[in-house]
Structures are given as C-alpha cells and as structure tokens.
N, C-alpha and C positions, 0 to 999 in steps of 0.2 A: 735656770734658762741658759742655752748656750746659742752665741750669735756665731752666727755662720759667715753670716757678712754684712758688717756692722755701717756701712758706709757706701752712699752712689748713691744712683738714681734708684736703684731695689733694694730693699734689706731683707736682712732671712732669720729667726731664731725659731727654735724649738726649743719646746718644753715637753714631756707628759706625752708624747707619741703626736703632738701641735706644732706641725711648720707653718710660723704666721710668715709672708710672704706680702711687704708693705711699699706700693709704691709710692715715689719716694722725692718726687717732683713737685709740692704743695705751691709753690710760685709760679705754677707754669699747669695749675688745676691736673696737676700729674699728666699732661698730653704726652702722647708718644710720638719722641723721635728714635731715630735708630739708638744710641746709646742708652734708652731705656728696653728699649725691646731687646735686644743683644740680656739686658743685664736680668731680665723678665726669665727669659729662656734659660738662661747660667740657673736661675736661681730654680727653676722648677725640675730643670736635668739634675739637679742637686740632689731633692726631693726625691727622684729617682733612683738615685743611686745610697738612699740611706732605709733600711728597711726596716726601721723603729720609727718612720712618720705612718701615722695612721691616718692624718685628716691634714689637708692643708689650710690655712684660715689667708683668705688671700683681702689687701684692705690695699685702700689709700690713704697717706696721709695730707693732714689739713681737710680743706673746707667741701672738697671734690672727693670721689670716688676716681673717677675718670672724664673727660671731658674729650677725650678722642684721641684726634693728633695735633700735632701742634701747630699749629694752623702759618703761625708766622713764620717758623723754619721752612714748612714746604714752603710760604710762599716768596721765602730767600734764592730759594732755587731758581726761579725765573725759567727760562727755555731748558733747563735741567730736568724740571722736576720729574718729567715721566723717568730717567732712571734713576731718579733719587727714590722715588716710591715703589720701584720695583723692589727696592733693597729692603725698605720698612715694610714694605707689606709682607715681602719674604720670613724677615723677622716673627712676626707676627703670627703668620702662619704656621709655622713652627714653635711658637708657643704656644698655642690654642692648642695646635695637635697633643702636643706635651702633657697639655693639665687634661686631655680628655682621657688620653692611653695612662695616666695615673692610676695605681692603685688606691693611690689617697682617696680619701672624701674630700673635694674641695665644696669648702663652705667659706661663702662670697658675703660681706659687709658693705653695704652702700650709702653713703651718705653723700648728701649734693647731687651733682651729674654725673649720668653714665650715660656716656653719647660715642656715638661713631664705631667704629672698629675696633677700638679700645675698649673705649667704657661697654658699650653695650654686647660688643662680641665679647668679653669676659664674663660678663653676666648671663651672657648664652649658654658660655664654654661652661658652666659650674652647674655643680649636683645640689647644693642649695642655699640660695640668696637669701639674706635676710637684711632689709632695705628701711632706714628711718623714714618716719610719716614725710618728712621733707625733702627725698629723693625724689629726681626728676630725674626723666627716661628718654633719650632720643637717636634715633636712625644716624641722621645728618647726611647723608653721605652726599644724596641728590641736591641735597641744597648748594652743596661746593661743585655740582657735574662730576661726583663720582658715585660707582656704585657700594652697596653692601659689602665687607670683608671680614674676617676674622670669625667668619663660620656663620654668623647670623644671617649670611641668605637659606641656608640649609635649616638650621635650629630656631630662629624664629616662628615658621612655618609652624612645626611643631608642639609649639609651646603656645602656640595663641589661636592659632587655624589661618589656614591662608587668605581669608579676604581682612582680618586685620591685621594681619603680617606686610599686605601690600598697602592697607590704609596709613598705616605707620612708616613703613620704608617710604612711599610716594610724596605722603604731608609732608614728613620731616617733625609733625608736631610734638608737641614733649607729652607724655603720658607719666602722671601723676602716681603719686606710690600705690594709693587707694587702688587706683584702678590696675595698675600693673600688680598688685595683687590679687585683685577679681579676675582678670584674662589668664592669670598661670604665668604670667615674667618672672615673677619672683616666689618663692615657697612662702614666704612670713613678714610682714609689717608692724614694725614696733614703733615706741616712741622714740624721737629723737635722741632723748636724754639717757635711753635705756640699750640704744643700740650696740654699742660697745660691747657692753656686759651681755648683752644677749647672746650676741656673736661668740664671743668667748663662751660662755655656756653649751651654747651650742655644738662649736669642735671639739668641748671635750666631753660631750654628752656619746656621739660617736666616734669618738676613739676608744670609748668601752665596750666599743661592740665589735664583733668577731671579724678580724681585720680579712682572711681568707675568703667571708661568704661575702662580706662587705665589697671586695675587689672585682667574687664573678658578678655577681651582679649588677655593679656598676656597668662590666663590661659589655653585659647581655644589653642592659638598655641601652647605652651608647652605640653597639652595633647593629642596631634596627633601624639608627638613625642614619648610618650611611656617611657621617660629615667628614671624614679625609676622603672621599672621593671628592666631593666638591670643592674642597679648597684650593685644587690649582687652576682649576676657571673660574673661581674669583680672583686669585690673583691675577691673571689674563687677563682680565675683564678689567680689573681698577689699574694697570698699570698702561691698557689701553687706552683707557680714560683720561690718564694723569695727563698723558701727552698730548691735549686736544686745548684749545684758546678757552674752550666753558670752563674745564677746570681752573684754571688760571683766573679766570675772572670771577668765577665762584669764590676762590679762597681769596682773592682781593676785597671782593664783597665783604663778606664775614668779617674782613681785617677793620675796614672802613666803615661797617656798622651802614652797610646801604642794601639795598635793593639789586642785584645781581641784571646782570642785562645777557642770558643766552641768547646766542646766535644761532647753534647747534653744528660747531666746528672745533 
C-alpha cells in the first residue's frame, strides 16, 4: 500500500488499482469545513491524475460517515456566513463534479450519518454505496433554512423518484438503511460488523474489471443525468440562503438542540 497523503482532514492510499479516499475528521462526525473540502478535492484531482486507480473506495473515519457541515464553524461566522458558505459550498461543488467526471468506480462505505451536503451529496455523487444495517440518512439542509447542495437536488430525484425526493428534502427525516435500500439510495446493506470488509471486497471486485468499458459507461450514465448543469444554482441558491436571519437561527437551533423559530427573512 502506498499513502499519498498520510495526514489532515483527507487521507489517500492506494493499493491494487484501490484509491481509499478517508475523511478524516471523526471528532467533528467528519462535517465539512473549507479545509476539509479543499483537502476532499486535492485528494480526488489526485485520483485523477494517476492512471493505475481503478475504483476509488471513498470512507469516513470513526463513528460517522458524514454528518454534513459543521454546523458550529458556520455558525462562528455570524453576519459573515453568507460569504463564508459561498466558499465551502464552492468547494464542494467541485468535488462532487470531480468524483462524478472520474473514471474511477467510486465505491462509497457508510456507517453512522450521512446528512446534508456532505454526507448525503456524496452518497448521491457515487456509483455504488454499500451502507451498515446502522446508517442513517438525512437532507437537513431546510431544517437550518438552507436548501439541497452538493448535487442531491439534481441525483436524489433520480435515485428515489420525485415525490420522495421532495418528501425527504422537505421532512428533513432520517431514512433508515433498510429503507434506503428499498428506494434505490444505496446499491447494498450489510451488517454492521461486516461492512468494512464488504466494502473492501467490493472495490477490489471491480478493479478486476475492464477499466476502459468501466470508464464509458460510467460516463453514459452520469451524462443522462445532467448534474454539472445544476450545480451552479445550487450554489446560488444556498449561498442566497446563507445570508438570510432563518439561516442563522436554523444553525443556532441545531447548535442549542431547540426548536428553530423561522421568520422567513
């Protein structure tokens, strides 16, 4: 195994044609601030540029998958945040686009939360998820007064059908692995205990497969779906958002474990 970069908020090694690709924030449920997205993107342009990765196995470490964004740092910004978020979402954006124009396979590992822009837009962005019995699933974005980012208004659609794409984005409710297995979120649900090793099995099941027809085809399906058009009106749209008193009082809520009081200002 050879480590690419052994250290920060991302790490990167490859083995065997397997760029695992681990974020790398477990005290912090891996949420994204800009120094992990920055280091999200380094790591997948990486990928890009080595032409012996076949599959990427993309994880978090500790107890989360991903849990979104970091909820405390935006809400350090204070009257800031709308161009604080214009920046991470920017980030963002451009690693999504990244791991989708890969010729990799990226094969996505979930355990705990995948929420928000983060968690759940990466599990959007991936060709295929394989999620312990104990992953939980959530939107969030409207519950802080922001909208969808990281491509999941485009690719949830898709993968579940539009009236529970908007049931899910609207609730905010967390969807269970079981069932995000029955709706199509995720390709396969293991057991907890087994999920690692599955995962692994998994990206090096295809990396033995024909990395050329593996690549157009990825591309065929990804290009029906259209998602780099959409993503610069999401980011319009959430960096519109950031800058409004709901959002603010949204990520205060969350912080404070209360009940959010929108105004619609």
């Amino acid at each position: 195994m050879t480590d690419w970069i052994a250290e920060g908020p991302v790490l990167l090694s490859c083995d065997a044609g397997v760029a695992t690709i681990t974020l790398n924030r477990p005290e912090a449920a891996n949420g994204m601030n800009i120094a992990l997205m920055q280091a999200l993107h380094a790591a997948v342009m990486r990928c890009h540029r080595e032409p012996g990765v076949r599959v990427v196995h993309l994880r978090g470490a500790g107890r989360n998958f991903c849990a979104g964004g970091d909820v405390r740092e935006f809400a350090a910004m204070g009257e800031g945040l709308g161009d604080f978020l214009r920046e991470v979402t920017a980030w963002l954006q451009m690693a999504i686009g990244a791991l989708i124009r890969l010729d990799a396979v990226v094969v996505t590992e979930v355990q705990g939360f995948a929420a928000g822009g983060g968690g759940l837009g990466l599990v959007c962005a991936s060709d295929i998820v394989i999620a312990g019995a104990g992953a939980k699933f959530m939107a969030g974005a409207t519950r802080v007064g922001m909208a969808p980012d990281g491509g999941a208004s485009v690719i949830l659609p898709h993968l579940v059908g539009f009236r529970r794409a908007a049931e899910i984005v609207l609730s905010n409710r967390v969807v269970e692995a079981a069932e995000a297995e029955r709706i199509g979120l995720i390709t396969r649900m293991v057991a907890d205990a087994d999920l690692a090793a599955d995962a692994r099995a998994t990206a090096a099941l295809y990396a033995q497969g024909a990395p050329l027809a593996q690549s157009a085809a990825k591309r065929l399906l990804w290009n029906a779906l259209d998602v780099e058009r959409c993503l610069p009106e999401e980011a319009r749209t959430v960096a519109g958002l950031s800058a409004t008193a709901d959002s603010r009082e949204g990520l205060a809520a969350v912080i404070e474990k209360r009940t959010p009081r929108f105004t619609g200002h």
